[in-house]
VEXVOVEX-460802 format. One record per residue (C-alpha): residue number from 1; residue in one letter; x negated, y negated, z. Coordinates in nm, 3 decimals. Layout:
// residues N
  rofi  pake        u        v        w
   NUM     a        X        Y        Z
...
//
This chain:
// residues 515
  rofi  pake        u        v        w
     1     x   -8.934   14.939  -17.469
     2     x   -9.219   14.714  -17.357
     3     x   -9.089   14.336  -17.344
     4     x   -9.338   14.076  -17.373
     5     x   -9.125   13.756  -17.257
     6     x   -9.228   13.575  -17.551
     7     x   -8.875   13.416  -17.665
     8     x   -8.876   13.020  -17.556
     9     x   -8.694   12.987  -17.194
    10     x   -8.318   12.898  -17.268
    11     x   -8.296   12.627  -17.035
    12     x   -7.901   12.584  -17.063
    13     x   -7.844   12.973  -16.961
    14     x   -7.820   12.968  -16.645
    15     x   -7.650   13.303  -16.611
    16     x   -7.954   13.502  -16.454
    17     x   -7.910   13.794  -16.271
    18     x   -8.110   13.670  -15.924
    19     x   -8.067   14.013  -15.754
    20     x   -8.321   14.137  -16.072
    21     x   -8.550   13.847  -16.012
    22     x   -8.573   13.915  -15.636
    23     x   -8.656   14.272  -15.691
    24     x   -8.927   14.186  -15.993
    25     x   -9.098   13.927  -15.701
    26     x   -9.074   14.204  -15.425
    27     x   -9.254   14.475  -15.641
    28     x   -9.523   14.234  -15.784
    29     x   -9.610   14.124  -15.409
    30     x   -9.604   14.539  -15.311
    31     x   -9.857   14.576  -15.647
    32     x  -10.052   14.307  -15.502
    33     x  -10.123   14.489  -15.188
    34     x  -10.209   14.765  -15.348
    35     x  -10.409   14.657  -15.561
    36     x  -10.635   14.470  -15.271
    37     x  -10.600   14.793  -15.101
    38     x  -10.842   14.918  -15.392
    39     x  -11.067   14.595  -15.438
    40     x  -11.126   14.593  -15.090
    41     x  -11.213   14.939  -15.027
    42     x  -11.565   14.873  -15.223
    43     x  -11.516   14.649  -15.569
    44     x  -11.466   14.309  -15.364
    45     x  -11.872   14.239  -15.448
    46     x  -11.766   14.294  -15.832
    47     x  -11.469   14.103  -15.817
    48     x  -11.682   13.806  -15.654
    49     x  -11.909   13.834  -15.971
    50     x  -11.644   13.834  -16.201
    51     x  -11.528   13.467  -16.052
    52     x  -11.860   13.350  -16.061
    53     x  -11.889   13.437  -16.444
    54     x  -11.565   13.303  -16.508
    55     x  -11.649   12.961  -16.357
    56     x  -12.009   12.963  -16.577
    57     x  -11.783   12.977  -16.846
    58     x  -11.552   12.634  -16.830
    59     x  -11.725   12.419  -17.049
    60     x  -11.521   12.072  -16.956
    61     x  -11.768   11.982  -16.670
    62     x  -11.982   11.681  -16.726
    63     x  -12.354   11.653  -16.626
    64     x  -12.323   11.381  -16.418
    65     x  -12.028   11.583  -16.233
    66     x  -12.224   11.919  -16.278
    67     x  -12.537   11.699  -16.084
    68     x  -12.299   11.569  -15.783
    69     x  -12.162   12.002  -15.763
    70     x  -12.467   12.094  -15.698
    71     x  -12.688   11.855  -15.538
    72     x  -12.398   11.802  -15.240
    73     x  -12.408   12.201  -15.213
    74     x  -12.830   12.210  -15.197
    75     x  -12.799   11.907  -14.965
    76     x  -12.541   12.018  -14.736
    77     x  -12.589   12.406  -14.748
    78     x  -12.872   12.495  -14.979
    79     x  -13.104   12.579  -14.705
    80     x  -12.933   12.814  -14.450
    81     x  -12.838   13.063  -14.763
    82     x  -13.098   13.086  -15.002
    83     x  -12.955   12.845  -15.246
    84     x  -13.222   12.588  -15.262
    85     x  -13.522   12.854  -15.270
    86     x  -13.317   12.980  -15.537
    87     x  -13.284   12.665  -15.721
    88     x  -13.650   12.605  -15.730
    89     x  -13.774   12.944  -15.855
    90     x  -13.508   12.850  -16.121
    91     x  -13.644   12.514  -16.207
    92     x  -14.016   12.638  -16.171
    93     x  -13.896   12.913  -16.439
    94     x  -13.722   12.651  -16.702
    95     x  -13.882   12.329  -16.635
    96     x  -14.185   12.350  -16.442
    97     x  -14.336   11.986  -16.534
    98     x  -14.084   11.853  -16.301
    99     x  -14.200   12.026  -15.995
   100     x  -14.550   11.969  -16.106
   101     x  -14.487   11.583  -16.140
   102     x  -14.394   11.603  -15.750
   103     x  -14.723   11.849  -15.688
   104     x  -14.951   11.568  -15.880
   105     x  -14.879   11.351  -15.600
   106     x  -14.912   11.540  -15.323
   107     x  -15.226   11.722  -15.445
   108     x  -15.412   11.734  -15.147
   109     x  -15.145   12.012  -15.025
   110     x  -15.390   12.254  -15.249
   111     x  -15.704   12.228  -15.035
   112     x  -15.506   12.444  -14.825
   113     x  -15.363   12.662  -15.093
   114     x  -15.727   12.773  -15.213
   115     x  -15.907   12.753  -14.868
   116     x  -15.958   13.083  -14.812
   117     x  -15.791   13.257  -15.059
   118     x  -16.066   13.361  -15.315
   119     x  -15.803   13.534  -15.546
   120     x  -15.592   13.171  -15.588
   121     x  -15.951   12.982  -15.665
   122     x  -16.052   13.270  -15.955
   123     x  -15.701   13.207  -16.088
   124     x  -15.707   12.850  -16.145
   125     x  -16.063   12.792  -16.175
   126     x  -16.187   13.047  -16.414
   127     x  -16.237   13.106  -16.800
   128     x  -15.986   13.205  -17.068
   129     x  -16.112   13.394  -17.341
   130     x  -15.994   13.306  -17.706
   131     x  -16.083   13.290  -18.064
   132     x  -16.402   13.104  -18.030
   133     x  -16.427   13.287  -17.698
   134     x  -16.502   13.183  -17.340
   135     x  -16.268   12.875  -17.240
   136     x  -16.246   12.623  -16.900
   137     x  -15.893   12.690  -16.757
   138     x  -15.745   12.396  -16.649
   139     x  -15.854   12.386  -16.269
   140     x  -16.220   12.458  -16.394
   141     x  -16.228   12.236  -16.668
   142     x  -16.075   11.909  -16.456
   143     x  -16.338   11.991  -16.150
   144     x  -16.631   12.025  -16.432
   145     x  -16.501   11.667  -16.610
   146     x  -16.468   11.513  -16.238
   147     x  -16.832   11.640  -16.165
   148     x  -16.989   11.535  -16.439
   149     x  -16.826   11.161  -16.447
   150     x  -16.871   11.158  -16.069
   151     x  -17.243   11.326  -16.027
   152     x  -17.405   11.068  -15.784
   153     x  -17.168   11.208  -15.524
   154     x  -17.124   11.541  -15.588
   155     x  -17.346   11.726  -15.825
   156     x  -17.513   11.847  -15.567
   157     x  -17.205   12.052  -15.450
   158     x  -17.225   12.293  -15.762
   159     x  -17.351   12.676  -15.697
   160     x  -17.523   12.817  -15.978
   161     x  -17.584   13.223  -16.003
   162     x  -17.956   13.161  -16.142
   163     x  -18.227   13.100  -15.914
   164     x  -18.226   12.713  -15.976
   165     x  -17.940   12.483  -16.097
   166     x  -17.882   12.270  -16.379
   167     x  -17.911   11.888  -16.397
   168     x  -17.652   11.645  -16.545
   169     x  -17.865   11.587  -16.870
   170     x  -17.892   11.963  -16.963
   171     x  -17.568   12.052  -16.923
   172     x  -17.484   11.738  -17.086
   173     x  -17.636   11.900  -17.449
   174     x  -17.560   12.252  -17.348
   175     x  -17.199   12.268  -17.180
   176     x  -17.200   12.599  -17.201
   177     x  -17.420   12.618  -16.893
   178     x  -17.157   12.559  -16.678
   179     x  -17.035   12.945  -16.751
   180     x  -17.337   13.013  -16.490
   181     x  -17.130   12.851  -16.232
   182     x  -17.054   13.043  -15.899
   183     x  -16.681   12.933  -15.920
   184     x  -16.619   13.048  -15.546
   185     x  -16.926   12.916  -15.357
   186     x  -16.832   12.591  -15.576
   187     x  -16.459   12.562  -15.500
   188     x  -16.541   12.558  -15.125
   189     x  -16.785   12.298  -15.145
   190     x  -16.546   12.097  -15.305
   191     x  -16.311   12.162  -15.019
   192     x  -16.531   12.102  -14.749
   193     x  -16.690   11.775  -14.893
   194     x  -16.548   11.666  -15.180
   195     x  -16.167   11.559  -15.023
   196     x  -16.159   11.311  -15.371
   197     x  -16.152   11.548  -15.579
   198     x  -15.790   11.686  -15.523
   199     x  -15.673   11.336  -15.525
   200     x  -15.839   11.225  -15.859
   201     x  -15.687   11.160  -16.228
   202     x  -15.872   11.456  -16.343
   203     x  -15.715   11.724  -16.080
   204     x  -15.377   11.584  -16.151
   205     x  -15.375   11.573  -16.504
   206     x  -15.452   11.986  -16.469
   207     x  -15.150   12.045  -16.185
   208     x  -14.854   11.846  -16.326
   209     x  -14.742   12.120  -16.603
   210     x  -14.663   12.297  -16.296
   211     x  -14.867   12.600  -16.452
   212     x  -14.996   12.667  -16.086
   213     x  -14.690   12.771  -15.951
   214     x  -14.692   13.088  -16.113
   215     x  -14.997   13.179  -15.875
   216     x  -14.785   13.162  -15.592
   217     x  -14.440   13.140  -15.639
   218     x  -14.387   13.184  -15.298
   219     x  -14.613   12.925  -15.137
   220     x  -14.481   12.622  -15.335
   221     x  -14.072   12.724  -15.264
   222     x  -14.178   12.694  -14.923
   223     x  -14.368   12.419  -14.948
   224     x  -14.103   12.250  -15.155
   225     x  -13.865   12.313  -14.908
   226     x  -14.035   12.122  -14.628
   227     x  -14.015   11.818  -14.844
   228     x  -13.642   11.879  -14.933
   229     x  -13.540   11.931  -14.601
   230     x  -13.772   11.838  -14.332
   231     x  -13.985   11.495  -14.485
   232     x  -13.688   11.469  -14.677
   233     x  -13.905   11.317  -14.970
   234     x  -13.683   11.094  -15.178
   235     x  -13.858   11.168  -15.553
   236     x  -13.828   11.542  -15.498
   237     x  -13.453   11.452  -15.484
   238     x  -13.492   11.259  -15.774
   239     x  -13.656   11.529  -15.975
   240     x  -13.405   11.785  -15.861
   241     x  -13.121   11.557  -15.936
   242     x  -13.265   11.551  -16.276
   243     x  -13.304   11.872  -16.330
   244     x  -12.914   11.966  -16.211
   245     x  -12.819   11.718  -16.484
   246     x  -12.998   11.851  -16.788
   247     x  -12.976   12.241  -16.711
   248     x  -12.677   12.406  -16.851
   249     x  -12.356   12.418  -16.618
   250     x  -12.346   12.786  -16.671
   251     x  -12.721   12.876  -16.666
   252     x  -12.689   12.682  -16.300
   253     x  -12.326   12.877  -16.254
   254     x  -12.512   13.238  -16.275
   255     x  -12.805   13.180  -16.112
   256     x  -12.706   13.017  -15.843
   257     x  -12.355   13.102  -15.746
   258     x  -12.436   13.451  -15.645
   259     x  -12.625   13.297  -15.378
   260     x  -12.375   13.159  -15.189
   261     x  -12.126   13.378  -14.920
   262     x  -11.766   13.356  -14.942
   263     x  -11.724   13.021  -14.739
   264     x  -11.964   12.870  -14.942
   265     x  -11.818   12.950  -15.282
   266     x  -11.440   12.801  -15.164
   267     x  -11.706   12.452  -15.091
   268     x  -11.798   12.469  -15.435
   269     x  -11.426   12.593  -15.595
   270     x  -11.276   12.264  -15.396
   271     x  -11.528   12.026  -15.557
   272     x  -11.516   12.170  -15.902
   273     x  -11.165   12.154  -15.883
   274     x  -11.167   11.786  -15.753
   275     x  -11.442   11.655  -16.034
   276     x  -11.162   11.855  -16.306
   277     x  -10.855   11.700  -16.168
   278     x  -10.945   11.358  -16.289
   279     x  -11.004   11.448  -16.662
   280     x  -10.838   11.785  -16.768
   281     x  -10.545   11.825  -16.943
   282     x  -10.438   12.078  -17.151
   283     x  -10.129   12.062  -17.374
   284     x  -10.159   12.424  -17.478
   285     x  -10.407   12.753  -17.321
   286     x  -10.594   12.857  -17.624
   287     x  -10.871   13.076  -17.433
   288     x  -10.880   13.225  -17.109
   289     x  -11.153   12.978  -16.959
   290     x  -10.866   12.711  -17.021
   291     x  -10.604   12.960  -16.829
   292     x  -10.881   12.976  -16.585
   293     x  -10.970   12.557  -16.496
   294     x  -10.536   12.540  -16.488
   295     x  -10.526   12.837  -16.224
   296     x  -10.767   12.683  -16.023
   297     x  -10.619   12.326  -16.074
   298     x  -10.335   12.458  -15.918
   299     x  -10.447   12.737  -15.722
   300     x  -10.775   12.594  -15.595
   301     x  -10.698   12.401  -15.252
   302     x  -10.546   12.684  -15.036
   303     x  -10.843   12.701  -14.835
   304     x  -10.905   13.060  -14.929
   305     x  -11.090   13.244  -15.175
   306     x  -10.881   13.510  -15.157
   307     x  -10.617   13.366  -15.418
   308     x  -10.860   13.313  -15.713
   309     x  -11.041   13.628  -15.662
   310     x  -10.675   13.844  -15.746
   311     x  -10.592   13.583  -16.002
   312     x  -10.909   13.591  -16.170
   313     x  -10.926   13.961  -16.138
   314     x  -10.566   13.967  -16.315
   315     x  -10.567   13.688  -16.548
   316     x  -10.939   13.729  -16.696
   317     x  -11.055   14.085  -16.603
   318     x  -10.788   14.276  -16.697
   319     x  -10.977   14.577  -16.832
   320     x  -11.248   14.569  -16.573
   321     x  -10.973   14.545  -16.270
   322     x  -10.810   14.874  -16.453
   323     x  -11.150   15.028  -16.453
   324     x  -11.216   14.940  -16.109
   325     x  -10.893   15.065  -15.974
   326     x  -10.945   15.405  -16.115
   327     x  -11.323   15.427  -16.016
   328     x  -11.189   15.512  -15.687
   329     x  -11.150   15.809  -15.560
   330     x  -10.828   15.785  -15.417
   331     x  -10.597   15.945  -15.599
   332     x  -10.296   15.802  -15.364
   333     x  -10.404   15.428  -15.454
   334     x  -10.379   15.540  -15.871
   335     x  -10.047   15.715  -15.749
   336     x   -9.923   15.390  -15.574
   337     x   -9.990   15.149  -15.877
   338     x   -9.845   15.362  -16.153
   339     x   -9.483   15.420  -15.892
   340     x   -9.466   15.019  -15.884
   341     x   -9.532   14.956  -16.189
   342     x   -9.303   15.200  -16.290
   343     x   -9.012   15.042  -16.066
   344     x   -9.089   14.704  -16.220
   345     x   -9.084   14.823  -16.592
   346     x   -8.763   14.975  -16.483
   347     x   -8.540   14.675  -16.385
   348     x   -8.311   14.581  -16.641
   349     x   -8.474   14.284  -16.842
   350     x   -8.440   14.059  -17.172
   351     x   -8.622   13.786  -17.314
   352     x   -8.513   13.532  -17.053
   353     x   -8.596   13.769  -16.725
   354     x   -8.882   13.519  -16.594
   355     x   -8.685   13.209  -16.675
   356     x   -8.593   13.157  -16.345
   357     x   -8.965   13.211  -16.216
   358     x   -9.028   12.916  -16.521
   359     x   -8.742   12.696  -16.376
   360     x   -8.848   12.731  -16.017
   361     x   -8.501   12.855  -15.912
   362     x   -8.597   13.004  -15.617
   363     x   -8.799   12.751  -15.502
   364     x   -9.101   12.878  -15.524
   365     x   -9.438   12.682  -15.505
   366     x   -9.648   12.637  -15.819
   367     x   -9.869   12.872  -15.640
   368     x   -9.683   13.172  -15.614
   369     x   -9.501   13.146  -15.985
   370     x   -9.845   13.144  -16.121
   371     x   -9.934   13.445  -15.869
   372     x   -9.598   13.611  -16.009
   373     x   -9.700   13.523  -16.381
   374     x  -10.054   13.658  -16.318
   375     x   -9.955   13.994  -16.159
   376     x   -9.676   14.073  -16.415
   377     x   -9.900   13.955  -16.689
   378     x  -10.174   14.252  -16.565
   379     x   -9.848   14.500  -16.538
   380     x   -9.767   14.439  -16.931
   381     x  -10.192   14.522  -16.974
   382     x  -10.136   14.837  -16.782
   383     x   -9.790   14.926  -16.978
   384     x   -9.991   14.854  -17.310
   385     x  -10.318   15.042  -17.220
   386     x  -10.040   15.331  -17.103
   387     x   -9.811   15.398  -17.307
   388     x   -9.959   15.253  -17.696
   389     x  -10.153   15.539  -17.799
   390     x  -10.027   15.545  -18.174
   391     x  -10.001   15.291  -18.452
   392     x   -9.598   15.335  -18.488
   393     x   -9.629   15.238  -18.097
   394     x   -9.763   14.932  -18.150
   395     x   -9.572   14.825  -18.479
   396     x   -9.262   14.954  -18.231
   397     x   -9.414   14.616  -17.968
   398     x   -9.443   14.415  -18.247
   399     x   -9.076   14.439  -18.371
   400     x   -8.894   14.421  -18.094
   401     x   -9.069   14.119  -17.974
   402     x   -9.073   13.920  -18.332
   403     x   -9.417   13.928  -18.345
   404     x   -9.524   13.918  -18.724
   405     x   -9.820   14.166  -18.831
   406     x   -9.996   14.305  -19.101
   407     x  -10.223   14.593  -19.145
   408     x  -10.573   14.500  -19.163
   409     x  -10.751   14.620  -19.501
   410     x  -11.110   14.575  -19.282
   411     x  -11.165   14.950  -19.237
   412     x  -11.339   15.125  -19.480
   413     x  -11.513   15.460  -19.531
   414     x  -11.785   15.696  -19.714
   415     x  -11.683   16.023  -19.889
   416     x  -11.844   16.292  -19.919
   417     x  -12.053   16.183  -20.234
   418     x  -12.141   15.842  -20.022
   419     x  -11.885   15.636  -20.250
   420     x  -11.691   15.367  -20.046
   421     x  -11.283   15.457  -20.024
   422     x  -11.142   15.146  -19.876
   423     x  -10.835   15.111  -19.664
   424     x  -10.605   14.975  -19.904
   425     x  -10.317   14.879  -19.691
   426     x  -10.335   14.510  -19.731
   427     x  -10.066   14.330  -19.566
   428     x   -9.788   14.559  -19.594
   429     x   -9.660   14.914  -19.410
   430     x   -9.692   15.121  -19.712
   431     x   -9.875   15.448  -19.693
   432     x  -10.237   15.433  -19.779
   433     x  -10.356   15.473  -20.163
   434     x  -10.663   15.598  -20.178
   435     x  -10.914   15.465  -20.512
   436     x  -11.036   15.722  -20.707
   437     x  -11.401   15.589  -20.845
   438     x  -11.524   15.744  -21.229
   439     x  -11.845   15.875  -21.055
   440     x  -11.663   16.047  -20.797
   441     x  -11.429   16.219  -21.099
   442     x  -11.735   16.284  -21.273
   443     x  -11.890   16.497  -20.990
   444     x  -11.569   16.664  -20.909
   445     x  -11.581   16.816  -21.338
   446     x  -11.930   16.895  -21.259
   447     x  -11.810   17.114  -20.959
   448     x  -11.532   17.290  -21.115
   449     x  -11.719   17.389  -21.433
   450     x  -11.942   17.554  -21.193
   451     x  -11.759   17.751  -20.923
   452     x  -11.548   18.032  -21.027
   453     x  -11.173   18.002  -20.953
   454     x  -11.171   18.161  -20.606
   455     x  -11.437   17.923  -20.516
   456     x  -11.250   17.621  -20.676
   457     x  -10.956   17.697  -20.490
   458     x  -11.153   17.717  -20.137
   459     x  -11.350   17.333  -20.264
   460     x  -10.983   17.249  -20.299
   461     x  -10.885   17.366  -19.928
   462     x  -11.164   17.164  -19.784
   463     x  -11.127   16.833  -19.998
   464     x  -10.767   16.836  -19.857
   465     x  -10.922   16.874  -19.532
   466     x  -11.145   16.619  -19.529
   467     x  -10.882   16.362  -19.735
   468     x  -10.611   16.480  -19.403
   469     x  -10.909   16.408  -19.175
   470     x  -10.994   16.072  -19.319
   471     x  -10.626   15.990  -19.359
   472     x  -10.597   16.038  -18.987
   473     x  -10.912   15.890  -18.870
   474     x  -10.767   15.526  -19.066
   475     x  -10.418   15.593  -18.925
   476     x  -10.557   15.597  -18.554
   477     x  -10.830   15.336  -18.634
   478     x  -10.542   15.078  -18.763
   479     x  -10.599   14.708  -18.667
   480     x  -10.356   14.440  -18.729
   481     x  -10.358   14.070  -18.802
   482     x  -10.055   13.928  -18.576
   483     x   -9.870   13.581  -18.598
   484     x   -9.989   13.559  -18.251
   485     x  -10.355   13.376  -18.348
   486     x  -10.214   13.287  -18.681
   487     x  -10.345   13.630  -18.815
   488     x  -10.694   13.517  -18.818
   489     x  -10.815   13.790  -18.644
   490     x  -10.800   14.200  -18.680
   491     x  -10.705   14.362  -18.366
   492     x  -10.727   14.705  -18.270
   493     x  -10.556   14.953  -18.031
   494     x  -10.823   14.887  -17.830
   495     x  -10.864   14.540  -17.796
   496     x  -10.486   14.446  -17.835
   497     x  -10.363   14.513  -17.501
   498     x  -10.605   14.246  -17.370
   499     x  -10.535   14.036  -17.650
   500     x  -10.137   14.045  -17.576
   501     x  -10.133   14.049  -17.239
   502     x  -10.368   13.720  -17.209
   503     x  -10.139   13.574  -17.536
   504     x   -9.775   13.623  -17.302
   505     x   -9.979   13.469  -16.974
   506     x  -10.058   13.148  -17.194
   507     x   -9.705   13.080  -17.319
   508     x   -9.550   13.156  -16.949
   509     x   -9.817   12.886  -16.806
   510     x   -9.684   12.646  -17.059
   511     x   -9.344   12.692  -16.991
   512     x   -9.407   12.662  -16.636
   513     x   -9.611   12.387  -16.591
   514     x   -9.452   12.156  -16.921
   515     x   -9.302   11.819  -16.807
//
């Protein structure tokens, strides 16, 4: 029998057997070993992304809070680790008018990005074909505007392919002349003599989309960086401190976090847990992102990343830490985890075994009864995923822990005509009734009248084949609404030792940490 622990802690009992207790903690520290034996050996890279995702996920982080996380990481370590050059290909992606607001005032930085570079100048200062076909881009179209208003001092520096060039007043009435522009010869005029150009309203107005960075992503993160770190400009700050505020905590979780090495990451867990600790409070753990932020409210100032890698592994990625364990190839490691968890289902237990881990008699530290909690929470997810194979199984786990169920009625089938035979179960355990529809009758006449009786009897054989077949097929495709989520949702073999085994961690967090 499979206990799930999910009878309320009698607190007056104190008749415990400690001996049992002792033994359940020594196993559950020996599984623990183990199973860092096999993270180690090659997963630890997947088990660091599966904490990253599961901090994108809390939701209770404010943007002001979300702004200090960040911008005291990019300040303090962004630019030894890649953190700030990935922050700005990340801003330049999803909001690249902010950089471009800092570029329109420090324009003259792009004399230098198209001197010499003849595949940058066609880029920006080209035509755009469209509907009413050729176009100015924006670079050409604010150095034709400057010329024009500006001709006394410049006109002079346009190149024109034809033999001779065109004044102000033709092109004037014909704009279209400027398509005979020599856009290279031009652009380096502009750079040797005409240093207002990069400076004026006109260039500006063209840069501060921030459409030019996707020339050269590369040249503006580094620039950019310079004026984070070395001229530490104070309105590239600003803009960046802006842009941490508005982006989405999780968008900024994924793309960033990854980033960072293991040191780095315990930085960021011990301010995320300090901006929580004010504010959070959670009367009950409805979801595992709330099991999560408690974890690492508790869990989160040992100094070590170590802890909330295994406890995330346990407590949210129960399925992929299974997985992972049996991706490896050593046979001896699988061996090792099924013996313990053998030994630990085998020690005599009711529904009051892990009081004493819930009343602290031992004397344990909040840490290491939610460690205890998390690991024997993953054992009852590897019991489940084990030994449930068959519907009676489950309804078997559902009994003996009081959990109240009903069959699901969502699963439903085609026939062989392509008529829909519904499962028919409804709430209660009886066997399934299968409807009979008038068109499938119909058909059936129409079949008999037309086989002979030796072929009649071999139709028979195979419609009681297929019924068995389809019979089976809803018997080991059973899902169950269960008392445990207020049977609002339909849970499968499949999904239900997840389900459960995040359900019993929930209620042993809230008898552990309730006042």
């Amino acid at each position: 029998m499979i206990d799930l622990f999910l009878s309320d802690p009698n607190r007056r009992d104190e008749a415990h057997d400690n001996d049992s207790t002792k033994w359940r903690i020594s196993l559950l520290k020996e599984l623990e070993s183990v199973m860092w034996s096999g993270m180690m050996s090659g997963g630890r890279a997947e088990v660091r992304l599966w904490l990253c995702s599961s901090i994108a996920s809390v939701t209770c982080v404010a943007p002001r809070d979300q702004r200090e996380l960040f911008g005291n990481l990019v300040r303090c370590r962004g630019h030894k680790c890649g953190l700030a050059s990935h922050l700005l290909h990340l801003m330049f992606d999803k909001s690249p008018n902010k950089g471009g607001s800092i570029l329109a005032h420090t324009s003259r930085i792009l004399q230098k990005f198209f001197q010499g570079n003849p595949d940058r100048v066609l880029q920006w200062f080209s035509y755009s074909s469209s509907g009413n076909g050729l176009e100015q881009g924006k670079g050409l179209k604010a150095l034709t505007q400057f010329a024009f208003k500006n001709r006394d001092i410049c006109w002079e520096e346009l190149e024109w392919k034809g033999k001779h060039g065109q004044s102000p007043a033709m092109v004037a009435t014909k704009p279209h002349y400027f398509l005979d522009l020599d856009i290279q010869r031009t652009v380096e005029n502009f750079i040797q003599n005409v240093p207002e150009f990069w400076s004026s309203d006109e260039f500006v107005e063209s840069v501060k989309d921030g459409d030019i960075f996707f020339i050269d992503r590369p040249f503006f993160v580094h620039y950019f960086m310079n004026l984070m770190y070395k001229e530490n400009i104070g309105d590239i700050w600003q803009v960046i401190d802006g842009f941490l505020t508005e982006h989405p905590f999780s968008s900024l979780c994924q793309h960033l976090l990854i980033t960072l090495d293991e040191q780095d990451l315990c930085y960021f867990l011990e301010l995320l847990r300090k901006s929580l600790n004010r504010k959070v409070e959670f009367q009950h753990f409805d979801n595992v992102t709330d099991l999560f932020v408690v974890v690492l409210l508790n869990c989160g100032a040992t100094g070590s990343i170590d802890l909330m890698l295994l406890l995330n592994a346990v407590i949210t990625r129960g399925r992929q830490l299974l997985r992972l364990l049996r991706d490896e190839e050593a046979s001896e490691l699988q061996a090792k985890i099924g013996d313990t968890v053998s030994k630990i289902a085998a020690i005599p237990s009711n529904s009051n075994s892990l009081t004493p881990i819930f009343k602290n008699t031992g004397n344990m530290t909040i840490v290491e009864a939610i460690k205890c909690l998390g690991l024997q929470s993953w054992v009852l997810y590897y019991r489940l995923s084990q030994e449930c194979k068959t519907p009676e199984s489950w309804e078997s786990v559902f009994m003996n822990n009081q959990i109240g169920f009903r069959i699901s009625n969502k699963n439903a089938l085609l026939d062989h005509d392509g008529l829909l035979e519904e499962d028919c179960s409804g709430f209660d355990r009886s066997p399934l009734v299968r409807l009979k529809r008038k068109k499938k009758q119909k058909a059936k006449k129409k079949r008999r009248r037309k086989y002979d009786s030796d072929d009649c009897n071999d139709d028979e054989l195979l419609d009681f084949d297929s019924t068995r077949l389809e019979l089976d097929f809803l018997q080991n495709t059973r899902s169950w609404l269960l008392s445990t989520d207020g049977y609002t949702s339909a849970w499968s073999s499949a999904d239900l030792p997840e389900h459960l085994h995040k359900h019993c961690l929930s209620r042993w967090m809230t008898w552990l940490l309730e006042k």
